[in-house]
N, C-alpha and C positions, 0 to 999 in steps of 0.2 A: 609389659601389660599385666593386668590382673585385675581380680574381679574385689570391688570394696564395697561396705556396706556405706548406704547414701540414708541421709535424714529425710522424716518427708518432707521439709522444704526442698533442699538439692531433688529428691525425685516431683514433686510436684512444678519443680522449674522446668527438668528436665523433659516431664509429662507433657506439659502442656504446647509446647514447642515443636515434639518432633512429630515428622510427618507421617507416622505411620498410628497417630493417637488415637484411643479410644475410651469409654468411659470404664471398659474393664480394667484396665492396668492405670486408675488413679488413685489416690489415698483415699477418696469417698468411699468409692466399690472396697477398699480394702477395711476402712472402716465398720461399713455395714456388713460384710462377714465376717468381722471381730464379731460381733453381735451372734452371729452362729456357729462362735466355739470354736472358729481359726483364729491361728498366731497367723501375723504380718510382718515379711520381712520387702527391703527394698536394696535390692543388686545393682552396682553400674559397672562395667567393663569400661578400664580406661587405659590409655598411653603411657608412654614414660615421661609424658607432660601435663600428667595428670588431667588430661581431655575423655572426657566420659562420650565411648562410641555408641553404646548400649545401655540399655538399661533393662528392669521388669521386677516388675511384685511378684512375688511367690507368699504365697497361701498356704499354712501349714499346717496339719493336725496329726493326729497321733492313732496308730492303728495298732493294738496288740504294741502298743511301747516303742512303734518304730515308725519313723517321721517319713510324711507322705507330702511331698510336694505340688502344687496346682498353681501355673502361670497362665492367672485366666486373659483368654486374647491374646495369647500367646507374649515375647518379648516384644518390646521396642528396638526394632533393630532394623535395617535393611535387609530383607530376607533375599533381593537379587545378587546383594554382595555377596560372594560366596567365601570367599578367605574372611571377612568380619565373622559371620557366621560360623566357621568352622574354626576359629580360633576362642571365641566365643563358647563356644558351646563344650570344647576342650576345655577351659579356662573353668565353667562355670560345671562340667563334670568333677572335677578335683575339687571345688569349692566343699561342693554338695557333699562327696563324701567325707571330708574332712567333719562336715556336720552329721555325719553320718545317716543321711537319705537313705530310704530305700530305691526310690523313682521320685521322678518330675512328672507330670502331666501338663499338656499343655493342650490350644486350638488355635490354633494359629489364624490372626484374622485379617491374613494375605490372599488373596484373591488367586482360584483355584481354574473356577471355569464363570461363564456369564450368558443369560440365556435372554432374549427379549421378549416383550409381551406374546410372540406368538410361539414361546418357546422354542427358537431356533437359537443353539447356540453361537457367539459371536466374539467368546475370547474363549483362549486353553492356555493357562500355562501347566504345559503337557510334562515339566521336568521342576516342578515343586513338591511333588511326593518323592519321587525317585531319589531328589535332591536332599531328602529328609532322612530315607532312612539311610543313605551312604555316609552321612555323616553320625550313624546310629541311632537314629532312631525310631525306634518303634513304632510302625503307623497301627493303630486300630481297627481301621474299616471303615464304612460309612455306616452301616445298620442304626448302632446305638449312639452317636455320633447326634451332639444337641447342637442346635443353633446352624446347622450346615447347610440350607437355604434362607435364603432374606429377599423381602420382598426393598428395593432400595430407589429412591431416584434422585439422581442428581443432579440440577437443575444450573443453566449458562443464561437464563433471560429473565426478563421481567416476569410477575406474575399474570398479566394479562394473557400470554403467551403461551406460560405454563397453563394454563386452563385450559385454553383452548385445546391442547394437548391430551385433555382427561377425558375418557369414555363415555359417551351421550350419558348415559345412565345416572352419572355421578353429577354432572353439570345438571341434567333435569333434578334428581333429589335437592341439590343446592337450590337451586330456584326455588320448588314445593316449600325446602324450610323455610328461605326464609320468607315465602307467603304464607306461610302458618305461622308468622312473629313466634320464630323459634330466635332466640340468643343466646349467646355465648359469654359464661362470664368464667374468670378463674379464681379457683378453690386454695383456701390460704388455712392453717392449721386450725381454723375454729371450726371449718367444717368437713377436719377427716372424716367423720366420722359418717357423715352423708357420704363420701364415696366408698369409705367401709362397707357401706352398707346397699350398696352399689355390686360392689368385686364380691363379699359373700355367698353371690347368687350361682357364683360358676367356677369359687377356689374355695379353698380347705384354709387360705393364710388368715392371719390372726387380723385384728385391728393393729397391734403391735408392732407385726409384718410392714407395715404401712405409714406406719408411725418411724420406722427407723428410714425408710427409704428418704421422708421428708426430712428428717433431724440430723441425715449423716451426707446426704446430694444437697446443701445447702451454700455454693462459693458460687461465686460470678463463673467459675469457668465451667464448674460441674453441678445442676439443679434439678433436684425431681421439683415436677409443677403437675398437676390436676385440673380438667376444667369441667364444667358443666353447662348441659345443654338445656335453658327453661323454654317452654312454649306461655306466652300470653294469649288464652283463648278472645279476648276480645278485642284484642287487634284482628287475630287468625279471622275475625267475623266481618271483620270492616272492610281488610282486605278485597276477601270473595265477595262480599256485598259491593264492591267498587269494581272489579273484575264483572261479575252478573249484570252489571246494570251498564256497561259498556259494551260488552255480547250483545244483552239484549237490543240494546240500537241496532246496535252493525246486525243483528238478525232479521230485523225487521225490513232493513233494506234489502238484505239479501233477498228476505220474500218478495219485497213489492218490486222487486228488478224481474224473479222467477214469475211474478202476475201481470207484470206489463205484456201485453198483446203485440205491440210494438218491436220489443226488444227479442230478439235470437235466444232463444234457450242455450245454452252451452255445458259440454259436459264441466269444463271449469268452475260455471258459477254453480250448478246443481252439487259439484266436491265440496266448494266454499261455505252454503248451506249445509250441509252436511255435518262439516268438519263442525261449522258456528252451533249447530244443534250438542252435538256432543261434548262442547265445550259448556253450554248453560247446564248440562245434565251434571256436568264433574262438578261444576262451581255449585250447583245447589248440593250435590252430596257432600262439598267440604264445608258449605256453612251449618246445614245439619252436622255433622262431625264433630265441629267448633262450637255450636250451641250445645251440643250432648257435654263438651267438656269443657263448656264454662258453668253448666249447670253444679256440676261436682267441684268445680276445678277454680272459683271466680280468682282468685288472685294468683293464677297460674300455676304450670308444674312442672319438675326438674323430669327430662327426660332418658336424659343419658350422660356417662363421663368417661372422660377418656384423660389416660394416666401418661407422661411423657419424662424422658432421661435428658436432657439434651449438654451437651460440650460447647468448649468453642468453636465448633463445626458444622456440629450432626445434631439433629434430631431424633430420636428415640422412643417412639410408638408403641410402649410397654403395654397396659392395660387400657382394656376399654369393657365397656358392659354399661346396657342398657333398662328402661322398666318394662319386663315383659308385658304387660298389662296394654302396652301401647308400643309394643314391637312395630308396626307399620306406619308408626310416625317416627318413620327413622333420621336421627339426628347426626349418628359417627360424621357421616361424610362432611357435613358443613364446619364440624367442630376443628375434624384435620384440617379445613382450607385453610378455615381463621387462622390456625395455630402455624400453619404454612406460612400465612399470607402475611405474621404478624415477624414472625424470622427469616421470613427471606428479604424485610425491609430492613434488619440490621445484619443482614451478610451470609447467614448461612445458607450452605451452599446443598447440604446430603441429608434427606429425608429417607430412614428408614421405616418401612413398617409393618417389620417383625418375622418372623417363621414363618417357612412356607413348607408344605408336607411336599417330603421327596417324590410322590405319586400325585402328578398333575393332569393326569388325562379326567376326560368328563366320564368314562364311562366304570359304575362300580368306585365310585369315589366320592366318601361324603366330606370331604372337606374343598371339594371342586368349588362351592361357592365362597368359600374364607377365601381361594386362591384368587377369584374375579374380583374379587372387593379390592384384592390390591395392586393387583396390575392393572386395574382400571385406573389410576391414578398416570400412567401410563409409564410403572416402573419396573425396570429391569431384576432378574432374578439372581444373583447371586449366590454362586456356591464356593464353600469354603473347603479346605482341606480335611473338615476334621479335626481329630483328638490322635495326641502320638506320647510316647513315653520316652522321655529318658530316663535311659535305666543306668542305678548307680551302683547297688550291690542283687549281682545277676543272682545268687543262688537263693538270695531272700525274696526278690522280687520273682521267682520260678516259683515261690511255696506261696506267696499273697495271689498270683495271677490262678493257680492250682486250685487255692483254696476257694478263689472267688466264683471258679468254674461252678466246681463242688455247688457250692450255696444257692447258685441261681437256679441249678439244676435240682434241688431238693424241694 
C-alpha cells in the first residue's frame, strides 16, 4: 500500500463516485481556493493492485515558511472502516512529513450526532471522536468549530408529499407568492452583478468573490447557479381583484342566509361570515399593496435571490438576501421549493440549507428565527464532528498552536 499523487482527472473520477462525496473535496472547491492563495494537492491510498481505497484534496499554504495542511470535508474514505482508516492515515502521516508538514487540518463530514425538527436527538455515533483521536488525532472542540450544524433534508417521495411535510407557515408564504405573480427565473453571468448587489447588503466579499464561485463550480457534476425572485404587480392586482370578487359573492350569501327569518342561525354560519369578512379585508389590503407597487414599480421588480452549490447529489443553499425595502414580501421560501421541486425531478435526493447556530432554544437567542426558517422545511439537524489535526512535526506544531494562543489573546 501507499499513498501516490492522483491527476485531477484520476481524483475527479474518483470524486465523483464515491459514497461519501461532497463538493468540498472536488477540484472545483480546490480550484476556487487556488484563487485565495492555496496550493492544491490530490492524494489516493492504494493497494498492491494499484486500486485506489481513498482518496482527499489537501489544501496548502505556507505559515512563517512552513507548510499547513487543510482536507476540507475531511477524506474520502469509509470513516466506519477502521483498519482502512488507520492504515491510511499511518500511510498518509509519513507522506506528510516527508513533505515536510507541520499539521493537517481536517472536518470530517461523517455524521456525528442527528436531531429532528423538535430537537430531540435520534442518531449518536457515540465512538467517532474517540475513534479519532486514538488513532492521533487531535480533536479541537466544538466552540470555534465552522460548519458543525446543518440544517439537511433528505427526501424518499414525490414532491407532492414532500410539501405536505413543510410547516403551515411555509406552504401559506408559497401560496401568497405566488398570488403576488412572484416568479422565479435563474441568473446566468450577465447578471452577477444584480445578485452582487444583492449579497453586498449583508457580506464584506467582493463582486470577484462571486465571480470565481460561477467561473470555477462550472461541470455537469459540480455548479454554482443563482436565481431570482420578480413580482409582476399587475398580475399581483388581477389576482386579488379575482379573489375579491368571488368573496364578495360567497359574502353575500352568507349575509342573506344570516337574514333569512326562516333559517336557524348557527354558530358555524355566523364563523363562516366572519372568516368571509376578514378575507375581503386582506384581499383589499393586497390590492392596495399591488397598486402602491405598480405605481413605482409598472414593469415589475426583483425581489430576492438565492445562491446554490449543488453535486451529483446534493443541493447546496449557500447564499441568499433579499430587498429590504420590501422585506415582507418575502419570496426565499417559494425560490427553495422551485429549486427543490426542479432537482428532485432529476434525482436528487439531499437538500441542505446551511448552518445552524449551536444554541437552539427560543429563549435569549436571536438567530431562533433563521433556525425556524429551516426546519420548517421539515429538515433534520445535523452535527458534525468538527475540526481535528494531524499533527506531523509535534515540537513545530507546540510553537504554531503557542503562538496562535498568544495572538488571539492580545
Amino acid at each position: 500500500m501507499q499513498i501516490i499523487e492522483l491527476t485531477e482527472t484520476q481524483f475527479k473520477n474518483y470524486a465523483k463516485i464515491h459514497s461519501s462525496r461532497h463538493i468540498y473535496q472536488t477540484i472545483e472547491y480546490a480550484n476556487l481556493m487556488q484563487t485565495n492563495g492555496y496550493d492544491k494537492l490530490y492524494l489516493g491510498f492504494s493497494d498492491d493492485n494499484n486500486n485506489v481505497m481513498a482518496a482527499t484534496l489537501i489544501l496548502t499554504y505556507e505559515q512563517n515558511k512552513k507548510k499547513i495542511g487543510y482536507a476540507p470535508g475531511g477524506f474520502l474514505i469509509d470513516f466506519k472502516n477502521l483498519e482502512l482508516l488507520k492504515s491510511f492515515t499511518s500511510y498518509l502521516k509519513k507522506y506528510l512529513e516527508q513533505k515536510k508538514y507541520v499539521y493537517l487540518r481536517l472536518n470530517p463530514s461523517c455524521i456525528y450526532k442527528i436531531y429532528n425538527k423538535k430537537d430531540k436527538q435520534i442518531y449518536f455515533n457515540d465512538k467517532l471522536i474517540e475513534t479519532m483521536k486514538a488513532l492521533g488525532y487531535n480533536h479541537l472542540g466544538f466552540i470555534n468549530s465552522k460548519q458543525r450544524f446543518q440544517a439537511i433534508l433528505r427526501v424518499n417521495s414525490n414532491p407532492s408529499n414532500i410539501y405536505r411535510n413543510f410547516n403551515y407557515n411555509i406552504r401559506n408564504n408559497i401560496t401568497k407568492s405566488l398570488l403576488r405573480a412572484i416568479t422565479i427565473h435563474k441568473g446566468d453571468i450577465q447578471n452577477i452583478e444584480l445578485f452582487y448587489n444583492f449579497m453586498k447588503q449583508k457580506s464584506n466579499d467582493s463582486l470577484t468573490y462571486y465571480q470565481n464561485y460561477l467561473k470555477n463550480f462550472n461541470s455537469d457534476d459540480n455548479k454554482f447557479e443563482f436565481y431570482f425572485a420578480k413580482i409582476d404587480p399587475k398580475i399581483y392586482i388581477n389576482n386579488y381583484r379575482y379573489l375579491l370578487k368571488k368573496e364578495q359573492e360567497r359574502n353575500i350569501h352568507l349575509n342573506s342566509l344570516l337574514q333569512d327569518s326562516k333559517r336557524k342561525t348557527t354558530a358555524s354560519l355566523i364563523n363562516k361570515k366572519m372568516t368571509s369578512d376578514k378575507k375581503i379585508t386582506s384581499y383589499n389590503n393586497e390590492i392596495v399593496k399591488a397598486t402602491n407597487l405598480y405605481k413605482d414599480y409598472p414593469d415589475g421588480l426583483v425581489l430576492g435571490t438565492v445562491g446554490i452549490l449543488r453535486n451529483n447529489r446534493e443541493v447546496y443553499f449557500l447564499f441568499e438576501a433579499s430587498n429590504l425595502n420590501f422585506k415582507r414580501i418575502y419570496s426565499s421560501y417559494l425560490m427553495k421549493w422551485e429549486i427543490m421541486k426542479k432537482y428532485m425531478k432529476e434525482g436528487f435526493t439531499i437538500f441542505n440549507f446551511g448552518d445552524v447556530f449551536p444554541n437552539r432554544s427560543k429563549t435569549n437567542n436571536p438567530n431562533y428565527g433563521l433556525y425556524l426558517s429551516k426546519i420548517a422545511f421539515n429538515a433534520n439537524i445535523y452535527e458534525f464532528p468538527g475540526e481535528f489535526d494531524l499533527v506531523i512535526n509535534k515540537m513545530l506544531y507546540k510553537m504554531f498552536i503557542t503562538f496562535n494562543v498568544k495572538k488571539n489573546k492580545s
